[in-house]
C-alpha positions in Angstrom: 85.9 122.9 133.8 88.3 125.4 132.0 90.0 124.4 128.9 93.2 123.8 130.7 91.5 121.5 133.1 89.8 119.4 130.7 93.7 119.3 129.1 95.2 118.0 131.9 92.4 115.3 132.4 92.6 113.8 129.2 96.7 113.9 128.9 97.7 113.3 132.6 99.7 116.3 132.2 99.4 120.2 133.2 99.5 122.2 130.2 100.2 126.5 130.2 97.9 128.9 128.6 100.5 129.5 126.2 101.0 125.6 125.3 97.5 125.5 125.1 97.1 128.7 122.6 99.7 127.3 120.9 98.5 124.0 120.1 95.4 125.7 119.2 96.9 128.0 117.0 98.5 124.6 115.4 95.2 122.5 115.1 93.8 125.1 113.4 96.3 125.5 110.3 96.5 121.4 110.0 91.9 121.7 109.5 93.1 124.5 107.0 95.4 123.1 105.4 93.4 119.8 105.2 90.2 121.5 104.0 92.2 123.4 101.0 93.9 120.0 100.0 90.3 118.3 100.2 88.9 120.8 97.8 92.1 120.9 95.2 91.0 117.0 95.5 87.8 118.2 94.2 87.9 120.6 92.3 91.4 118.9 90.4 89.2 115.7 89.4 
């Protein structure tokens, strides 16, 4: 199953490549931005 496939099977909807980079490229910046505000946490107590 490719990427898009396994996409389209979970949200019942067809997706582009280009959605599908771009939603990538957005998941990653929210685990970034997550992980730097979990260590300020940590490193700020």
């Amino acid at each position: 199953m490719t990427m898009e496939q396994i996409v389209t099977e979970l949200f019942g909807s067809h997706w582009t490549i280009e959605e599908l980079e771009g939603l990538e490229k957005s998941v990653k910046i929210l685990i970034e931005e997550d992980r730097k505000r979990r260590y300020q946490q940590r490193v700020g107590n």
